[in-house]
N, C-alpha and C positions, 0 to 999 in steps of 0.2 A: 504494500500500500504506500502512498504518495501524503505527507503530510506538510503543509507548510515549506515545498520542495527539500522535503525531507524523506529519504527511500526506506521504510523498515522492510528488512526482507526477512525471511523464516532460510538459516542456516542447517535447520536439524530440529526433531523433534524436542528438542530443550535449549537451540541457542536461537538468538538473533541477531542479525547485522541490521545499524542503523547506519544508514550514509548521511557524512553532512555536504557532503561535496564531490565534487568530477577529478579536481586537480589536487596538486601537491602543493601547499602555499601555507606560509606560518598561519593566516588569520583561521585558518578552517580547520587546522589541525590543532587549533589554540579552541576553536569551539567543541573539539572531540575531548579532550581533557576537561572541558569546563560541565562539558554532559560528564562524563567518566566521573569525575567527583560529586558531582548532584546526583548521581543515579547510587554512588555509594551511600550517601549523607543520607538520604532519604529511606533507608531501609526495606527495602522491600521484601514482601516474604518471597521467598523461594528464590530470590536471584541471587549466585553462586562466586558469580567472576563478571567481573569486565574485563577486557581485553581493546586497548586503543590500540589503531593503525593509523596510517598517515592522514584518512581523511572519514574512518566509519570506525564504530565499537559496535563489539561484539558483545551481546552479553547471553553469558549462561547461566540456565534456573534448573530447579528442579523442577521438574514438571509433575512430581507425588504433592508440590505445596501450591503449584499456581499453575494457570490454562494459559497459553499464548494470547488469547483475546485479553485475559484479564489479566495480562501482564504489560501488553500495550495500552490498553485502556491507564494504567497506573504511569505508563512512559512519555505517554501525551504530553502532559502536560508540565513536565521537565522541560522535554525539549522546548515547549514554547517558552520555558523560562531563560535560559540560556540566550536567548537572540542571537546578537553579532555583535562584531567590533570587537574594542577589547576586553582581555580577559585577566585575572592575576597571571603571573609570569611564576613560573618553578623555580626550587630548590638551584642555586648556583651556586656549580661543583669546580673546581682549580684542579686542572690535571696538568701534572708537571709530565713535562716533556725532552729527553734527550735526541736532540736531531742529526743526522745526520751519520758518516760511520759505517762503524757496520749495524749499527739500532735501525738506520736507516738509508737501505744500501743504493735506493733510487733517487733521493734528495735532488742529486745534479740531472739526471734526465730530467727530473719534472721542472728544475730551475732553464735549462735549454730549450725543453719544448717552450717554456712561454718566455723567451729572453730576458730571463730574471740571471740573480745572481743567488747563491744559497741561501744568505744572511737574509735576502727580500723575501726568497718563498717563506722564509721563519716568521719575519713580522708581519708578511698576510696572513698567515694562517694563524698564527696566536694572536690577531687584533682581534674577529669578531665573539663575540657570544652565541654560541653556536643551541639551539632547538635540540631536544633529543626526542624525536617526532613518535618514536617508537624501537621496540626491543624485538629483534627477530633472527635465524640465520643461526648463529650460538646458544648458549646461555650469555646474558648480557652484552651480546652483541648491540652495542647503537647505532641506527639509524639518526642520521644527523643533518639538519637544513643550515642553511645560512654561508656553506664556504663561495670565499669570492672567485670567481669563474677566471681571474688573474692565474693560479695556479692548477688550474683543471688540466689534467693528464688522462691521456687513453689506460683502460687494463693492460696487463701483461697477454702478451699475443702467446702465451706458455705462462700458467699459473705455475708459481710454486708448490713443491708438495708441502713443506712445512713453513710456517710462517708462527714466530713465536709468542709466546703471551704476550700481551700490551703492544704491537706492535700497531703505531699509527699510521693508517694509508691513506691514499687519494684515488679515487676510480671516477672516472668522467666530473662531472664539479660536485662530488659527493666528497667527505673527507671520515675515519670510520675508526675505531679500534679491536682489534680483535684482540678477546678475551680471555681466550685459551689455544693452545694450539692445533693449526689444521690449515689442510693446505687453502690457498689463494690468488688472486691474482690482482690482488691491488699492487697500487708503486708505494713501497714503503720509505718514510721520509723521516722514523724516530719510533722510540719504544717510550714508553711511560712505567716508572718502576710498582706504579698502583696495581692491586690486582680486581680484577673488574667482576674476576669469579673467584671466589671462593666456598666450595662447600661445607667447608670447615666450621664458615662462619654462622652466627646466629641469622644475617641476612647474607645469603653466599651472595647477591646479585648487586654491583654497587652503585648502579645507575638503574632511574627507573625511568618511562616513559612522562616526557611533562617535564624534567627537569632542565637546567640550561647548564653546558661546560662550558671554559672558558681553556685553554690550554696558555699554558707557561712556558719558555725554553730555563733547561738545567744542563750543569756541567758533569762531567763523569763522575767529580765525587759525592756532589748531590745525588746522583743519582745511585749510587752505593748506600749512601746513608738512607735514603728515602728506603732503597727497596730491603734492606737489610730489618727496617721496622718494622714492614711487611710481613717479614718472613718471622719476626720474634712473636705474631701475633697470633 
């Protein structure tokens, strides 16, 4: 059904997909988080999980506590609460970053594709405040809006088999971290000694969707000291 150009779809006998939007853009994916938290706040019986994506959430119910009808009947009128425009802005996380190296062994390609110098692709990509639009791919894997299309680099035409934890990339004007280890094919431009997964932990995942990064450049013993806390934890 079609609400206020709003698509609710039936995913599965206990989930549903609401669309707020067509495209990929901070405002629409800032009204998915702002449903996402109102559809949490408001309690509903039987509903299980939300799940944001770039521009639709997903929510799953039990369906032994509530009916699909009368679980959009209860959804309605959220969504028309939320409207448009803006919205609060998320938890802003500081990820230190060591660039370049062997942390990050593509630096210079992606500083040559766009006639940069290394030291430039650092200060474009640690200037903006980057959206973490949604979690997918890994265990906290981010999806991430906002990098400026100055250092946008093609994938690797040959992914790597392994590509290591924290290691920070760039794929077409996306910019990414990968969590744990597994192969890939982004250009990687630096590692971060944070660890993004940990199972270990009371919350293993350390970014969530909704929040904003901000990355930092660090030197080698920084980044010893950083990830050496890490590891005492």
């Amino acid at each position: 059904m079609e609400h206020n150009g709003v698509r609710i779809l039936s995913l599965s006998d206990s989930a549903l997909c609401i669309e707020l939007g067509q495209g990929i853009d901070r405002e629409t994916n800032a009204r998915v988080h702002a449903l996402c938290r109102a559809i949490n706040a408001a309690g509903i019986a039987g509903v299980a999980e939300t799940v944001p994506t770039y521009r639709s959430l997903a929510v799953h119910y039990d369906m032994l506590k509530t009916g699909q009808d009368e679980l959009i009947s209860a959804l309605l009128p959220i969504i028309d609460g939320i409207g448009s425009g803006e919205h609060a802005e998320g938890e802003l996380i500081r990820i230190p970053v060591l660039y370049g190296g062997e942390w990050g062994a593509d630096i210079e390609t992606v500083a040559k594709l766009n006639s940069l110098s290394v030291d430039e692709v650092i200060a474009i990509h640690t200037a903006p405040e980057y959206p973490v639009y949604m979690l997918g791919f890994l265990p906290g894997f981010c999806y991430l809006g906002g990098m400026d299309a100055r250092i946008a680099a093609p994938r690797l035409k040959t992914p790597r088999v392994r590509i290591e934890p924290g290691s920070v990339g760039i794929a077409g004007e996306q910019t990414g971290i990968y969590p744990i280890a597994s192969p890939g094919g982004w250009q990687l431009i630096g590692r971060t000694p944070l660890s993004l997964y940990s199972p270990a932990r009371e919350k293993p995942i350390l970014l969530e969707a909704g929040m904003r990064i901000k990355f930092y450049s660090i030197n080698r013993a920084e980044y010893e000291r950083i990830r050496a806390g890490e590891e005492a934890e």
